[in-house]
C-alpha positions in Angstrom: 0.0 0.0 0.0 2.9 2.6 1.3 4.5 1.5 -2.8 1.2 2.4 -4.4 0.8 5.8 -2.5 4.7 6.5 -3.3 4.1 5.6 -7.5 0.7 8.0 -7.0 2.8 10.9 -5.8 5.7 10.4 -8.3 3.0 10.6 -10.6 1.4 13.7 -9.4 4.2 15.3 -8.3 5.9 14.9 -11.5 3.1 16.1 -13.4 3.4 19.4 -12.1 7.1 20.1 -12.5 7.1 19.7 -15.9 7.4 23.2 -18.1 5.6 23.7 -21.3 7.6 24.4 -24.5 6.2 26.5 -26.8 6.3 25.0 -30.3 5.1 28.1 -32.2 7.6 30.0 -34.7 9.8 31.7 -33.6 8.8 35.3 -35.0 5.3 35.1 -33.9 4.4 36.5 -30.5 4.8 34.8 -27.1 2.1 33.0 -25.5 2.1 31.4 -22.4 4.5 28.8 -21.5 6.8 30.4 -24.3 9.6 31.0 -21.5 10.5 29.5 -18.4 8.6 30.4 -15.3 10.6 30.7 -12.4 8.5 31.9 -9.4 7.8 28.0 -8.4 11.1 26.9 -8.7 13.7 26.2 -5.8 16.5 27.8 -7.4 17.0 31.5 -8.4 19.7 30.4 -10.8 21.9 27.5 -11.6 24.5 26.7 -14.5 23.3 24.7 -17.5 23.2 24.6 -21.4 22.0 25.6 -24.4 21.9 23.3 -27.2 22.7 25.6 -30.8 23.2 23.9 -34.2 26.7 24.7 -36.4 25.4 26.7 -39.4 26.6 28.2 -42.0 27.2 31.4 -40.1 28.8 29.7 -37.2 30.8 26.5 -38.1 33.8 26.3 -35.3 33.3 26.8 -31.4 35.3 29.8 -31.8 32.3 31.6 -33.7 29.6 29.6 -31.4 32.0 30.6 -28.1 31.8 34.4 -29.8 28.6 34.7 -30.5 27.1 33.4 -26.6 30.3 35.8 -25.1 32.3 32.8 -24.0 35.9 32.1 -24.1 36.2 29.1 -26.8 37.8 26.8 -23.9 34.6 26.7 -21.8 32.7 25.6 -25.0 35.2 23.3 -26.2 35.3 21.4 -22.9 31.7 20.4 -23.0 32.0 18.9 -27.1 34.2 16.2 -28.4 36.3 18.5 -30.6 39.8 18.7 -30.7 40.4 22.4 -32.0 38.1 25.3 -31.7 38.7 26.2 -34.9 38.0 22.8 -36.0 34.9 23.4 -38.9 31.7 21.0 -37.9 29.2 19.6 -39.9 26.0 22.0 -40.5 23.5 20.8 -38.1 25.9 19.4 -35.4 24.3 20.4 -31.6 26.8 21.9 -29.5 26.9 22.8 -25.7 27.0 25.6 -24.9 27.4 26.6 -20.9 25.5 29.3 -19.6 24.7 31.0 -16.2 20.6 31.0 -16.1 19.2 33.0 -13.9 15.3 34.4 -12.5 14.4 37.8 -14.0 10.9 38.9 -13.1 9.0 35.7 -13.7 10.9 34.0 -16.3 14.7 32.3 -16.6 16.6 33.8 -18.8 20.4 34.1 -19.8 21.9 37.3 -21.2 23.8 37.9 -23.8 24.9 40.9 -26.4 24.5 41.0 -29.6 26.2 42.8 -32.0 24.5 43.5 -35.8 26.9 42.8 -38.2 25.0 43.0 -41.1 21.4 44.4 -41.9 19.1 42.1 -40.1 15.6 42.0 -38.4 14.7 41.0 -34.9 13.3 37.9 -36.7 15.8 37.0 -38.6 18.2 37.5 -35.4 16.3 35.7 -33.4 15.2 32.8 -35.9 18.2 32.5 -38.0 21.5 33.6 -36.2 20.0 32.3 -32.8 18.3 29.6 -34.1 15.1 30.4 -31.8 16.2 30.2 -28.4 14.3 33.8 -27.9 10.7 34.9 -29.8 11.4 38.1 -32.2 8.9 40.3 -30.0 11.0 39.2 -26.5 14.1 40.4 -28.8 12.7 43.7 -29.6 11.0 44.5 -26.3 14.3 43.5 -24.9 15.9 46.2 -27.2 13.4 49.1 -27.4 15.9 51.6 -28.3 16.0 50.4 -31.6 12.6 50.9 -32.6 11.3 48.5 -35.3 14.7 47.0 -37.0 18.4 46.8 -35.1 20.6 49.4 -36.6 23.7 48.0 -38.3 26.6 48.1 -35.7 24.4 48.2 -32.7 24.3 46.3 -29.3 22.0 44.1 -28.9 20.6 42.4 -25.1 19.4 39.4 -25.8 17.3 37.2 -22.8 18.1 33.9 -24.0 14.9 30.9 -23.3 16.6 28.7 -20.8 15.4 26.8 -17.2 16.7 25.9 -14.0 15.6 22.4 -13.0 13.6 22.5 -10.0 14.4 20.2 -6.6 12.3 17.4 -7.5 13.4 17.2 -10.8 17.1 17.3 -10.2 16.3 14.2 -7.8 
């Protein structure tokens, strides 16, 4: 009886600490669930990753390790690549370590951005950040720029990421 109650509130309990992810593109606007809650969770921040794809834009951990703000070493530990400059294949997931942290309601791990070239919020945030941020959270984030980045600007950019919560972790 004690076994059944325990499975019942494994059950329930994990139920509950699940988050949503929000499937939608990633240029149209938020809804709920489209970021990480954090006002239930045990931890205010905690160190994790982000998972980003090599692209044609960013094909060594150098360029990844540039574009999150990170010395190339810290992203090269946590991938089985030799060199940093090493070219991977389009599509290949690499780690990438972040601080996350609670901001308001939501996790969220900052960054800058700097616009190279003339770009749109969505095409920041869907092509060269490969959605891990809505276009509307980029802009809001940013609303100094008006509708478009300006070429050469500084972008913030609250990057979608989660802290695990207590139960989870066990």
């Amino acid at each position: 009886m004690i076994y059944l109650c325990f499975v019942i509130w494994i059950c329930i309990n994990s139920c509950f600490t699940q988050q949503y992810y929000d499937p939608s593109d990633c240029s149209s606007e938020p809804r709920n669930g489209s970021r990480y809650e954090c006002q239930y969770s045990f931890q205010n921040s905690c160190t994790t990753f982000l998972v980003y794809r090599a692209n044609r834009y960013f094909q060594t951990i150098s360029s990844i390790s540039d574009l999150f703000n990170l010395n190339s070493s810290e992203v090269l530990q946590q991938n089985s690549v030799t060199s940093s400059d090493e070219r991977l294949k389009p599509d290949r997931e690499v780690l990438v370590p972040i601080n996350c942290f609670c901001s308001d309601r939501f996790f969220q791990a900052n960054v800058s951005y700097k616009v190279l070239s003339n770009l749109t919020f969505s095409e920041i945030a869907c092509g060269v950040l490969e959605g891990l941020l809505n276009s509307p959270i980029l802009s809001g984030a940013n609303p100094s720029q008006g509708k478009e980045p300006e070429f050469g600007s500084e972008l913030q950019v609250p990057l979608r990421c989660g802290c695990p919560d207590n139960f989870t972790t066990s």
